[in-house]
C-alpha positions as CSV (number, residue, x, y, z in Angstrom):
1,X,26.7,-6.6,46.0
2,X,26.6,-7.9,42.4
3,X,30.6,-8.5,42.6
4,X,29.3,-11.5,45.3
5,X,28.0,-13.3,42.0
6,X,30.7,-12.8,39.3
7,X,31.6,-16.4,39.4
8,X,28.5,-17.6,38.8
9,X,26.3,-17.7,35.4
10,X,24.3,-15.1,35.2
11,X,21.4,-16.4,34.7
12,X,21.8,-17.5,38.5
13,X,22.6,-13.6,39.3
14,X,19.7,-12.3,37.7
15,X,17.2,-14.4,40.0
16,X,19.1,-13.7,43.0
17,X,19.1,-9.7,42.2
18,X,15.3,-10.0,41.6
19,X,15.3,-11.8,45.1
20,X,17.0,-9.0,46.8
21,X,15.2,-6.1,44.8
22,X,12.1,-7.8,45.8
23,X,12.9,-7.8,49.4
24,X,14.1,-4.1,49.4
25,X,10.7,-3.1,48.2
26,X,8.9,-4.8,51.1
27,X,11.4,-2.6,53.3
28,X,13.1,-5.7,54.8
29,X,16.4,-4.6,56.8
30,X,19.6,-5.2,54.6
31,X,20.7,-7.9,57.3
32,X,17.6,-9.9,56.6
33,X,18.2,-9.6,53.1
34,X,21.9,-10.2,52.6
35,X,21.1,-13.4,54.8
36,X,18.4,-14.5,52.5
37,X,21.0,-13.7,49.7
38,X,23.6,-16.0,51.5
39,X,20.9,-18.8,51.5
40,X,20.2,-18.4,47.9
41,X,23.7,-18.8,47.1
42,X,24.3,-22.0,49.5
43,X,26.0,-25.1,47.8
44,X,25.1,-28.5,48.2
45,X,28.3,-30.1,49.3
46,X,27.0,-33.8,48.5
47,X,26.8,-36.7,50.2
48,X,29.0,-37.8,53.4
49,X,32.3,-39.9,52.9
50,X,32.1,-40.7,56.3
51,X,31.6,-44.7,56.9
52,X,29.0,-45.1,59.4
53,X,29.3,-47.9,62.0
54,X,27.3,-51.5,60.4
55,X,23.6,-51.6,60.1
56,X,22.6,-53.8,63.3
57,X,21.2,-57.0,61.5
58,X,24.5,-57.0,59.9
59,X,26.6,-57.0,63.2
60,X,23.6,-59.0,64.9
61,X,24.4,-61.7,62.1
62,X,28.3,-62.2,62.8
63,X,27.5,-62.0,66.1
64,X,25.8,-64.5,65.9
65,X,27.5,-66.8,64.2
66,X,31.3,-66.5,65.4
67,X,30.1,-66.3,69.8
68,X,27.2,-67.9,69.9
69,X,27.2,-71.7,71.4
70,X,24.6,-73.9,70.2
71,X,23.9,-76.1,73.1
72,X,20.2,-77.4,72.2
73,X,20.1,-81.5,71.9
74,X,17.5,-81.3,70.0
75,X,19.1,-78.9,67.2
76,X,21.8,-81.1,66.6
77,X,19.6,-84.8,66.4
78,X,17.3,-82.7,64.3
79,X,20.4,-81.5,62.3
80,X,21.2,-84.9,61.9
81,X,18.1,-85.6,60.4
82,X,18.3,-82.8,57.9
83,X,21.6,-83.6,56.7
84,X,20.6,-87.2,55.9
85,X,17.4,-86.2,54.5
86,X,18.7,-83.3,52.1
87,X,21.7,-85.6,51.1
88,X,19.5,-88.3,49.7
89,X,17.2,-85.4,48.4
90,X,20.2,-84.3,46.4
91,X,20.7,-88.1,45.5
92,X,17.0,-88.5,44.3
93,X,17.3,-85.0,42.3
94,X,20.2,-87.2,40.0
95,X,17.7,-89.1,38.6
96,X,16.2,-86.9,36.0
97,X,18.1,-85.7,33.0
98,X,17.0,-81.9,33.2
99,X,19.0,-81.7,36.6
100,X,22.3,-83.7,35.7
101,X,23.0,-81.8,32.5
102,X,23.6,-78.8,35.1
103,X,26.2,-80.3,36.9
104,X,30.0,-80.4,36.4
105,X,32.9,-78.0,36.1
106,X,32.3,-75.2,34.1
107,X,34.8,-76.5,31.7
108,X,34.5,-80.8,31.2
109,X,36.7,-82.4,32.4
110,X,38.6,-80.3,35.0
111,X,38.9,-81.8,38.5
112,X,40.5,-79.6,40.9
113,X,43.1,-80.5,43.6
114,X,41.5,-80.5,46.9
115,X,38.7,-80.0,45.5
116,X,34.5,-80.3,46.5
117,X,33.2,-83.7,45.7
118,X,29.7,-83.7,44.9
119,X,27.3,-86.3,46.3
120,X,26.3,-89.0,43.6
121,X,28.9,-87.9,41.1
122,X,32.6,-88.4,40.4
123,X,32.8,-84.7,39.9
124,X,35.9,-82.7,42.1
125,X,35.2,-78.7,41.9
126,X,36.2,-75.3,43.3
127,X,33.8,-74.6,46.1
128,X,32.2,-72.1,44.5
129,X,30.8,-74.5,41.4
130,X,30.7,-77.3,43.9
131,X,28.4,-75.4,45.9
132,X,25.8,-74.7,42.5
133,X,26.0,-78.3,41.7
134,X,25.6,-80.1,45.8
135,X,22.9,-76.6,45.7
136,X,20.8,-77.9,43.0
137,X,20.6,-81.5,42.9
138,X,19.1,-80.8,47.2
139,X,16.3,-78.6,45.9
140,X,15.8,-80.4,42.5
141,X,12.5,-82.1,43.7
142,X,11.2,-79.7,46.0
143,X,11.9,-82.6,48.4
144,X,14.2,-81.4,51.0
145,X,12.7,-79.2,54.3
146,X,10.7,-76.2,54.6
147,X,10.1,-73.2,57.3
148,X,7.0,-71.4,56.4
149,X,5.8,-67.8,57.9
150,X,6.0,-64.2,56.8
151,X,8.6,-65.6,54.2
152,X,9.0,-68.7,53.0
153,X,11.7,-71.1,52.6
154,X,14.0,-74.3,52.6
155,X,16.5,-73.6,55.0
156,X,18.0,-77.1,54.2
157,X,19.5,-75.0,50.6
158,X,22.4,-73.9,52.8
159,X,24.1,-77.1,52.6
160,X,25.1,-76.4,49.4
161,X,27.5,-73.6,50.4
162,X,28.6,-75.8,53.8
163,X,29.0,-78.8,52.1
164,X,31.1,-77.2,49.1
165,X,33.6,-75.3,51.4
166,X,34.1,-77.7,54.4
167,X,34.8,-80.5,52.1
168,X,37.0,-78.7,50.2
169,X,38.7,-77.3,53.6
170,X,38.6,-80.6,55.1
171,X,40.6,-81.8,51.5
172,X,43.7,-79.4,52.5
173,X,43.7,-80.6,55.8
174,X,41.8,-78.6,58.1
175,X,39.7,-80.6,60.9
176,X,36.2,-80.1,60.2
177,X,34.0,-82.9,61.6
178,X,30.6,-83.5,60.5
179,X,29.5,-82.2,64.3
180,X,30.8,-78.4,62.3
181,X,28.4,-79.1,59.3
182,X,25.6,-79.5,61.9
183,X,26.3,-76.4,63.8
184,X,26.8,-74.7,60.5
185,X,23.1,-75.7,59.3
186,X,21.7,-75.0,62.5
187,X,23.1,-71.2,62.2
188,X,22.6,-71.2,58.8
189,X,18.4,-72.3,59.2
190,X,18.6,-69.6,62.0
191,X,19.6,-66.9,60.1
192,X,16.7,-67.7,57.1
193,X,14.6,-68.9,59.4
194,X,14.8,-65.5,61.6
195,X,14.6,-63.0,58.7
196,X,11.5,-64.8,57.4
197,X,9.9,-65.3,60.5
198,X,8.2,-61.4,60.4
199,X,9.8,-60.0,57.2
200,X,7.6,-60.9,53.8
201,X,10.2,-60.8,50.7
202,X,7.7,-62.4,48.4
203,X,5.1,-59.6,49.0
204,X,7.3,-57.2,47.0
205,X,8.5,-59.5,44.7
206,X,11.9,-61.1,45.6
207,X,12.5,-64.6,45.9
208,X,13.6,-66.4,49.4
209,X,16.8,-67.5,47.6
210,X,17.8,-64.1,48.9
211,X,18.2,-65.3,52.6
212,X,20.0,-68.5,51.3
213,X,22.5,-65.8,50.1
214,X,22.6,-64.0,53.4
215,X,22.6,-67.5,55.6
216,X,24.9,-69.0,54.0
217,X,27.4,-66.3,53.0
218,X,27.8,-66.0,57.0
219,X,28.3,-69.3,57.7
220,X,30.5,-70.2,55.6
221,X,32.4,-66.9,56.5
222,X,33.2,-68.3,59.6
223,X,34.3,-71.6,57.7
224,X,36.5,-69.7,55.6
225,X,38.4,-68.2,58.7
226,X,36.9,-64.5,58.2
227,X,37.1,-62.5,61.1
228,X,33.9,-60.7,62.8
229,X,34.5,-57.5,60.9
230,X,35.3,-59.1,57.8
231,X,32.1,-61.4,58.1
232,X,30.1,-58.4,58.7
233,X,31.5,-57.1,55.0
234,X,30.9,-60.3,53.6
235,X,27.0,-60.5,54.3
236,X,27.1,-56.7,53.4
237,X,28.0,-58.1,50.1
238,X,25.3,-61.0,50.0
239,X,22.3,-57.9,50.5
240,X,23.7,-55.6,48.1
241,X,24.4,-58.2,45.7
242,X,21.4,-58.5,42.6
243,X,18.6,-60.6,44.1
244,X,16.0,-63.1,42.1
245,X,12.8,-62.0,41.3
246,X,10.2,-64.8,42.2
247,X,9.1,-64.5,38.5
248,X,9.9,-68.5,38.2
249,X,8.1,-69.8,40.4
250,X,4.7,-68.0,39.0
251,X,2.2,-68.4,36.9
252,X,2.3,-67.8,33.6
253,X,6.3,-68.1,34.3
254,X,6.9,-70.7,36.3
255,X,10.0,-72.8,35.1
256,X,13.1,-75.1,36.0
257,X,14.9,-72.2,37.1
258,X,13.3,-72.6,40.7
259,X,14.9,-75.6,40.8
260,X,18.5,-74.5,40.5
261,X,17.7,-70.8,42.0
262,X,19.2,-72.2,45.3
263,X,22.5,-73.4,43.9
264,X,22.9,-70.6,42.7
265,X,22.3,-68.3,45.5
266,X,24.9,-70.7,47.6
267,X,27.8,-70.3,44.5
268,X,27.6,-66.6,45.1
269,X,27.3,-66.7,48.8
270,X,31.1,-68.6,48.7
271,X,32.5,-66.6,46.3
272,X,31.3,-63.5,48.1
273,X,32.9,-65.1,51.2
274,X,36.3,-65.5,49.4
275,X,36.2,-61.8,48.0
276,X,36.4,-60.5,51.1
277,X,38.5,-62.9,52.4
278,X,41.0,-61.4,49.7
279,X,40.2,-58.0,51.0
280,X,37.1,-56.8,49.4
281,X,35.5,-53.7,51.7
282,X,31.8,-54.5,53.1
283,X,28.9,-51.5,52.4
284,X,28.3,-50.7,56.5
285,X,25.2,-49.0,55.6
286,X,23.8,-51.7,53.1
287,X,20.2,-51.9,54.4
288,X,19.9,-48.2,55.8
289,X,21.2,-45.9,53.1
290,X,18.8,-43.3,51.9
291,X,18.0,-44.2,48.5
292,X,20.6,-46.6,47.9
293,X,19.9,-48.8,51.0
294,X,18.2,-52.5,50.9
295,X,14.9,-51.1,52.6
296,X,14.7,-47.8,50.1
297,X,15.5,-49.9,47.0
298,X,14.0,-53.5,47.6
299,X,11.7,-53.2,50.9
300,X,9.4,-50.1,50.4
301,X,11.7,-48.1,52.6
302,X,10.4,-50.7,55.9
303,X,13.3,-51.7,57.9
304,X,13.4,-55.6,59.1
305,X,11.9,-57.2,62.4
306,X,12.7,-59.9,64.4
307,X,10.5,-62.1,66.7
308,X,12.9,-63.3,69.0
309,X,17.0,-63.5,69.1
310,X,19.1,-65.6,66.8
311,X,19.3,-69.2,68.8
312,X,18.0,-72.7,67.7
313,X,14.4,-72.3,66.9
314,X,13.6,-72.6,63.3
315,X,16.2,-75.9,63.4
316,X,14.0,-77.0,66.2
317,X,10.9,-76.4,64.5
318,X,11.9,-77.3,61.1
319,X,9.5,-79.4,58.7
320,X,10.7,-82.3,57.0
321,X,8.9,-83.1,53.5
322,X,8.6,-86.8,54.4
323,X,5.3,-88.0,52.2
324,X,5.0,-86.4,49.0
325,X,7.6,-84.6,46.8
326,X,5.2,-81.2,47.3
327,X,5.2,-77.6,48.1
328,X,4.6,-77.6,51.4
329,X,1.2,-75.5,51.7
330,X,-0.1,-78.5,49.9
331,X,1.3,-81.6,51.6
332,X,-1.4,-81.6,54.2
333,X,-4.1,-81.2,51.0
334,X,-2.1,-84.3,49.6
335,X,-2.5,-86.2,52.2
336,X,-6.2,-85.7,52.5
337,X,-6.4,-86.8,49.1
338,X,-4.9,-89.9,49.7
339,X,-7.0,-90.9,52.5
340,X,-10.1,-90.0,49.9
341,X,-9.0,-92.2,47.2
342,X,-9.1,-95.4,49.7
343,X,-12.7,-94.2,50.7
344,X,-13.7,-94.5,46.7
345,X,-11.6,-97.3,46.3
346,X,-13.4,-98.9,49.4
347,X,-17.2,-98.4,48.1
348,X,-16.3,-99.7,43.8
349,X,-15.9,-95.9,43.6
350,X,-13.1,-93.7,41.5
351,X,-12.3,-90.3,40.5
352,X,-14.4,-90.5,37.9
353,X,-17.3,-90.2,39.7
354,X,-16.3,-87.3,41.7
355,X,-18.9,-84.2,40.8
356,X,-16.5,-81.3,42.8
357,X,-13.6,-80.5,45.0
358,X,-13.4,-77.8,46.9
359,X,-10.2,-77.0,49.2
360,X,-10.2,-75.1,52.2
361,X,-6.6,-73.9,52.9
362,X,-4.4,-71.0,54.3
363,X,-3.8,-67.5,51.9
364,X,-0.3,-68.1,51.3
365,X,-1.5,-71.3,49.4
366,X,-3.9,-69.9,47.6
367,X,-1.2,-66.8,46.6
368,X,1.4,-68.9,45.7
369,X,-0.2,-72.6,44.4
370,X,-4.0,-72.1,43.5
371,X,-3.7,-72.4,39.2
372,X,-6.0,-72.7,36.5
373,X,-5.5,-73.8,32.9
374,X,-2.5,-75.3,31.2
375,X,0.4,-76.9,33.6
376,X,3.4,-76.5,31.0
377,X,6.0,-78.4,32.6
378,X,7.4,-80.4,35.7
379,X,8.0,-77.2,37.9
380,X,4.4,-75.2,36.7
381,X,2.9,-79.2,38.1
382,X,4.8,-79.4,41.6
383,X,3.9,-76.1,42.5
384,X,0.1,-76.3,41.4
385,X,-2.6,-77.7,44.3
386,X,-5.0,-78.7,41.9
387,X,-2.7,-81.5,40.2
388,X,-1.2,-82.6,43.5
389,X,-5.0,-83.3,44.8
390,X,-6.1,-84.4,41.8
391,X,-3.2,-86.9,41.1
392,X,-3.3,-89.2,44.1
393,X,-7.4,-88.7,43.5
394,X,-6.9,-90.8,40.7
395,X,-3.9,-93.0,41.0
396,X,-3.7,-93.2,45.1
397,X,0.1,-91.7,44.7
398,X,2.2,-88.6,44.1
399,X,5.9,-89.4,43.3
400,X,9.0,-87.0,42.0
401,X,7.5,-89.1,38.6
402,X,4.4,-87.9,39.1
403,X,4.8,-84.3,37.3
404,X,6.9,-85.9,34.2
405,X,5.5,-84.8,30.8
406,X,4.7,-88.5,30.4
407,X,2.6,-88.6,33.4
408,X,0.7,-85.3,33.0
409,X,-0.7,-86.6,29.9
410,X,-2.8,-88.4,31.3
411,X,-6.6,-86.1,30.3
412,X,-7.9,-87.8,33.5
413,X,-5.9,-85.1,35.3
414,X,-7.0,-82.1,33.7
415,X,-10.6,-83.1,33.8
416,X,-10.2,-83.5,37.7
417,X,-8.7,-80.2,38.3
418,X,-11.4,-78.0,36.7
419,X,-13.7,-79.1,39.3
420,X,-11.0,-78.9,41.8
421,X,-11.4,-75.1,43.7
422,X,-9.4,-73.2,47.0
423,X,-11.2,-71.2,49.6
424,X,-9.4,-69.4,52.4
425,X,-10.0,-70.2,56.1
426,X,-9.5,-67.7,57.9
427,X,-8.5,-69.7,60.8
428,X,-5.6,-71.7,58.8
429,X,-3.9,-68.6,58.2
430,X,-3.8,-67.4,61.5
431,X,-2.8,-70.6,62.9
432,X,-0.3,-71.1,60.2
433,X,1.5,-67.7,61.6
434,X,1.1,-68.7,65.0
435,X,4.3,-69.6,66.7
436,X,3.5,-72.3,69.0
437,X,1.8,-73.7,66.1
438,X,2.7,-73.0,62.7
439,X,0.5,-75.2,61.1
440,X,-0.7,-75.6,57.2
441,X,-3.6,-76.6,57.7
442,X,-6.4,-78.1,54.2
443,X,-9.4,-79.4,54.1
444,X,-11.2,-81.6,50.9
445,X,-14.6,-82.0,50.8
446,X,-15.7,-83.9,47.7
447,X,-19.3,-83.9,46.2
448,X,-20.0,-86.9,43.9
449,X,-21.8,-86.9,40.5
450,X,-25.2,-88.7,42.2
451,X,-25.4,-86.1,44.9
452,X,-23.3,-87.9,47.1
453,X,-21.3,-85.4,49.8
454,X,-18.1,-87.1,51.7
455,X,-17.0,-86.4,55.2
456,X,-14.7,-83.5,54.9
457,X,-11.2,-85.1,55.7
458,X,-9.0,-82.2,57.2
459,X,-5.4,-82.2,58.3
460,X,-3.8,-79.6,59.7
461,X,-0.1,-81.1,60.9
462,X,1.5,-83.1,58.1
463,X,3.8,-85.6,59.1
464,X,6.9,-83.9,58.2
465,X,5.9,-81.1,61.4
466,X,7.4,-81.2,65.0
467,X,4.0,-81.8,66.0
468,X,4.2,-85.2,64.1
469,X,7.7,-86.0,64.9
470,X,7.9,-89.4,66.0
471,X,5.5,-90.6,63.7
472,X,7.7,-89.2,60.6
473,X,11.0,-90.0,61.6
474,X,11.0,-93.7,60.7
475,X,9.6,-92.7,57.3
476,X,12.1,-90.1,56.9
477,X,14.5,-92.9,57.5
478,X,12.9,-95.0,54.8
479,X,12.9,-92.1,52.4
480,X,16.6,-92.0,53.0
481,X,16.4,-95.5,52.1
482,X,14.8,-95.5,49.0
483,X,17.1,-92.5,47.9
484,X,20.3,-94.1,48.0
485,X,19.5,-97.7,46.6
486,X,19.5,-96.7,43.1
487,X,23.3,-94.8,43.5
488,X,24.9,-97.8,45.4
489,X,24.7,-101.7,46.0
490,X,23.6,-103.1,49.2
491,X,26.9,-103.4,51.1
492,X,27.3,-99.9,50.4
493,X,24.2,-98.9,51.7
494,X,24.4,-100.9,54.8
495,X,27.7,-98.7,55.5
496,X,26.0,-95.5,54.7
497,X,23.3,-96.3,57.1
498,X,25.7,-97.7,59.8
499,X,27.0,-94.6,59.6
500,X,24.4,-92.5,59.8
501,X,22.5,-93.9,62.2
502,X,25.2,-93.5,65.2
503,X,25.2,-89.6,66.0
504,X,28.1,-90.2,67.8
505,X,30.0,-91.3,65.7
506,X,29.0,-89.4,62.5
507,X,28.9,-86.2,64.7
508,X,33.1,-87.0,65.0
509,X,33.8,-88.0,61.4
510,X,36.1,-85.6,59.0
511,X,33.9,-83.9,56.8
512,X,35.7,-85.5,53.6
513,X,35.1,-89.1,54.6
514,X,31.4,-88.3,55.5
515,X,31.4,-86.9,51.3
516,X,33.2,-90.1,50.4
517,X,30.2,-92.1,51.4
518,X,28.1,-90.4,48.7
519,X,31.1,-90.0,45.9
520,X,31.0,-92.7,42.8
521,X,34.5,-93.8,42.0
């Protein structure tokens, strides 16, 4: 028997004699004790080499994005909207220093052949930069459009990626029309949209540049020429890739980074898309592995779920930012405070004689925007509910200028938002999950210094919702308007609008004369 173990340390033979010797005493038959023996000795023969077939959401994904036919009218006139609006967003982000200084080729002065040309600028990239810099000037502001629910998000970030590498195809020749940007954004606001619709990243700590990643590097997959497998190895690549912490976009951390977070997710998305297309091999098992799988590592070991199928719903449903440069949760509390100021203004009454605020609004609000004590910079003030209620309170406004430094000085500000405090309505939150409404609901109710108690003023539905369509889409159009007048002179704007305005006609355009519009010579 001991001639079994001479190739093992002996160490390892003594506990395996003891084992048997032990056995033998109890009178066990020398079967049952050579097989226990046997077992002792067993080798792991570590971990499987065998590729299993791709996770589902991964194959769901490319499915989804090379066979299925977007037929919805309303997707694509709503597409439309979103392209115009999150252009001029970009357009608007140029104006401030902190953003520009971003921009360019990595090296100054390079301007590649062919290359992505980036709204507002002279600047001619590889897609991959071009898609940072189109990426960060759209979500500079925190102006372009939001989808809010288990996750939230600004599905309008994938037009950096889309932009960069159709443009850039379109340069070499290949015929992308703008009608292929729109059916790109409509799949790529799917994809977020659908992943965030049950699934809450934010709850263990990851930003929801992560789908922006995941949407994008699909869609642009598909630009790029990848074939369904190779697309399904491509967004394998986007979830295993390192994802961003929310840490900047929270208290006592919250900082500019937020503000370029989404270029960046689209840069890697494309050059993850152009890896594989060179031959790079896809992880199959990228969100299922045991230990070294999405869910074990990132999720808390809970696999995704999905409402309803990839189609043309969170397009459909999509909320514009039309008002007030804001996070979202607090446009409708914005708004409110707008309609308050009047009511002071209208009775010789001003913010200084307001005693309290107190804000009734949904959880996620109060989890992501409800801050006390110092506001340190532009990004701490545009994500804060207490200085975008108290702002207009005083000044009957809130602009992109609003959160400057200069601005914020102000002490009037400060003075209103300690007496400015959130409670949760229960009923907010629930509606704001709610599919056939999805609302984000606030309510102010201000007490004055002389005992005075105002009508609460509540809105649930800001203007930017589906709800509020109509209403909004004129302003939206007059956003657009202000957006572009301080990048061109007024024939040139009269073009752009010509333009824009005929879906027709802008649905057939080449994707590189549609950029052209925006480029500065």
């Amino acid at each position: 028997m001991l001639s079994v173990f001479r190739r093992v340390p002996r160490s390892f033979n003594r506990s395996i004699n003891a084992s048997i010797s032990y056995r033998s005493s109890l009178g066990l038959p020398s079967s049952l004790i050579l097989q226990a023996a046997a077992r002792a000795m067993s080798v792991h023969h570590g971990e499987s080499t065998i590729r299993p077939e791709p996770d589902k959401v991964l194959k769901d994904i490319a499915d989804y994005v090379h066979n299925y036919q977007v037929t919805s009218d309303l997707a694509f006139e709503t597409a439309r909207l979103c392209l115009i609006d999150t252009i001029g967003c970009g357009l608007e982000g140029l104006n401030f220093p902190e953003c520009t200084k971003l921009l360019g080729p990595v090296v100054e002065g390079t301007v590649v052949p062919n290359g992505t040309k980036v709204p507002g600028t002279n600047y001619q990239l590889d897609p991959i930069r071009g898609a940072f810099n189109i990426g960060t000037i759209i979500r500079w502001l925190d102006f372009n459009d939001c989808f809010l629910a288990a996750e939230w998000g600004h599905p309008s970030d994938n037009l950096g990626a889309i932009l960069a590498v159709a443009d850039h195809l379109a340069r070499q020749g290949q015929p992308l029309t703008v009608r292929d940007i729109l059916e790109g954004m409509i799949k790529a606001h799917e994809i977020q949209g659908g992943l965030a619709l049950l699934n809450s990243f934010n709850r263990v700590g990851l930003d929801h540049v992560v789908l922006v990643k995941v949407a994008s590097t699909a869609v642009v997959s598909k630009l790029l020429g990848l074939s369904h497998s190779q697309t399904i190895d491509a967004v394998s690549q986007a979830w295993v890739d390192g994802q961003s912490l929310r840490t900047y976009r929270h208290a006592p951390n919250t900082g500019p980074r937020k503000s370029w977070a989404a270029g960046d997710a689209c840069s890697r998305a494309v050059n993850l898309a152009l890896l594989v297309k060179k031959g790079e091999l896809g992880l199959p098992s990228v969100l299922t592995a045991k230990t070294w799988g999405f869910y074990d590592v990132l999720f808390k070991g809970k696999p995704f779920e999905f409402q309803m199928p990839f189609g043309s719903y969170i397009m459909e449903n999509v909320l514009f930012k039309i008002s007030y440069p804001a996070e979202f949760h607090a446009q409708t509390a914005v708004e409110a405070a707008h309609i308050i100021h009047k009511q002071l203004k209208a009775v010789g009454k001003s913010s200084d004689d307001i005693k309290s605020v107190r804000i009734r609004t949904q959880e996620a609000a109060i989890r992501i925007i409800d801050k006390q004590g110092p506001l340190d910079n532009f990004a701490d003030r545009d994500h804060a509910i207490s200085y975008m209620v108290a702002y207009p309170l005083i000044f009957g406004e809130l602009t992109s200028n609003s959160y400057s430094d200069s601005s914020a000085a102000d002490p009037r500000i400060d003075v209103l938002r300690a007496k400015i405090h959130c409670v949760e309505d229960k009923a907010f939150s629930v509606n704001y999950h709610e599919p056939s409404m999805r609302s984000i609901g606030n309510a102010l109710l201000v007490e004055l210094n002389d005992g005075t108690v105002l009508d609460e003023v509540e809105v649930e539905y800001p203007v930017g919702h589906k709800r509020r369509r109509e209403e909004g889409i004129p302003l939206l159009m007059e956003k657009f308007e202000r957006h572009i007048s301080a990048h061109f002179n007024e024939a040139h704007q009269q073009k752009i609008l010509a333009t824009v305005t005929d879906a027709q006609s802008l649905s057939k355009l080449p994707v590189d004369k549609f950029t052209d519009l925006f480029v500065k010579p």
